[in-house]
C-alpha positions as CSV (number, residue, x, y, z in Angstrom):
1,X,-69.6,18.1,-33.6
2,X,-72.1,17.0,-36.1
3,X,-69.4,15.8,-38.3
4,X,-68.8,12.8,-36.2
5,X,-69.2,9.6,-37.5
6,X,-68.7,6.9,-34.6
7,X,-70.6,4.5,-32.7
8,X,-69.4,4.9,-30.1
9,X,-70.0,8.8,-29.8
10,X,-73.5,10.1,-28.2
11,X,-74.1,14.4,-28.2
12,X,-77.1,15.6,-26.7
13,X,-78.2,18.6,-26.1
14,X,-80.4,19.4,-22.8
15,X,-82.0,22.8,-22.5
16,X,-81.7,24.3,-18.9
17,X,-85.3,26.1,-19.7
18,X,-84.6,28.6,-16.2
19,X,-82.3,31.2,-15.8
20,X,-79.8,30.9,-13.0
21,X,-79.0,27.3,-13.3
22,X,-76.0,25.6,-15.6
23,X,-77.8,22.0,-15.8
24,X,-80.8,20.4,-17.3
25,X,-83.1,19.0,-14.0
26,X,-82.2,15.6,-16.4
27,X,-78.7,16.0,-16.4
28,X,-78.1,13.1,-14.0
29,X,-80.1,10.8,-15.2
30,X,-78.7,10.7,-18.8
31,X,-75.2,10.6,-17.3
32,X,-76.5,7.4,-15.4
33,X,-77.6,6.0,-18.1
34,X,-74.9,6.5,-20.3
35,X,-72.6,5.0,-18.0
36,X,-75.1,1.6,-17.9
37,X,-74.9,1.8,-21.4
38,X,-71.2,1.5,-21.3
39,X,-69.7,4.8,-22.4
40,X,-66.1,4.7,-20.8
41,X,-66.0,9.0,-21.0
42,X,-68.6,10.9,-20.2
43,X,-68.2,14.8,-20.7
44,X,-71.2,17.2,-19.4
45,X,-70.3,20.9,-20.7
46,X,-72.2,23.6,-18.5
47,X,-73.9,26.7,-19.8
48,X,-70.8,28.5,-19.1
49,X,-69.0,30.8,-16.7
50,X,-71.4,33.4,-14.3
51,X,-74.5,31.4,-15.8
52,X,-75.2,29.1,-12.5
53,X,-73.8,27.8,-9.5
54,X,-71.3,25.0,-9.5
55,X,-74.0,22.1,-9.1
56,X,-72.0,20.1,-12.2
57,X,-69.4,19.2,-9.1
58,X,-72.0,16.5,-8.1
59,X,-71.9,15.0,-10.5
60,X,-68.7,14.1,-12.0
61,X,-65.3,13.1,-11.0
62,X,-63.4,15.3,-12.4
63,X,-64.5,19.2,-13.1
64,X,-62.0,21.1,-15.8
65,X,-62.4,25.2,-16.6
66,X,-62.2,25.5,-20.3
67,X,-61.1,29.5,-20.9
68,X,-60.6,30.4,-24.6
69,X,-58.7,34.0,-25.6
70,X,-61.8,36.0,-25.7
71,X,-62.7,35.0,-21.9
72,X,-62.6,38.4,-20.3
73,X,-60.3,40.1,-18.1
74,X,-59.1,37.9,-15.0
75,X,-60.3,40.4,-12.8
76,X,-64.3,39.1,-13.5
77,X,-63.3,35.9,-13.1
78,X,-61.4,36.0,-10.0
79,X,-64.8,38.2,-8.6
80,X,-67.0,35.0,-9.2
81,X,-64.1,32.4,-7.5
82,X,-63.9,30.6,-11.0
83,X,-60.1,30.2,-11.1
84,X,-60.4,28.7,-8.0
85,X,-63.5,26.2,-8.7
86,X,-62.1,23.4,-11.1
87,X,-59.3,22.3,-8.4
């Protein structure tokens, strides 16, 4: 990500600074005012699966589950109603 060169492309990073929660308490502000600044996509990634509750779900539009290969067995996931979550 550091390797981009546009413009038109803003990365922040927001420290959660408590356990048991996936956003930053500033989280919906800088979405707000990204989108008065004019950004047309806004993507907010979480602190990850099991880290929070699903609190990013008021805040966007659209919520998408990102799994890569080394995610875990389903079986962990389906215990925490993650599969279930993005839809």
């Amino acid at each position: 990500m550091n390797s981009i060169d546009n413009t038109r492309v803003y990365m922040r990073s927001l420290a959660t600074r408590k356990s048991r929660t996936e956003l930053s308490e500033g989280v919906g502000d800088g979405v707000e005012v990204l989108q008065a600044a004019g950004f047309d996509l806004i993507i907010v990634e979480t602190a990850g699966i099991g880290q929070g509750d699903a609190e990013i779900v008021d805040l966007v539009d659209l919520s998408i589950y990102v799994m890569t290969p080394e995610f875990g067995a389903p079986s962990q996931l389906e215990k925490i109603d993650m599969l279930d979550l993005p839809t």
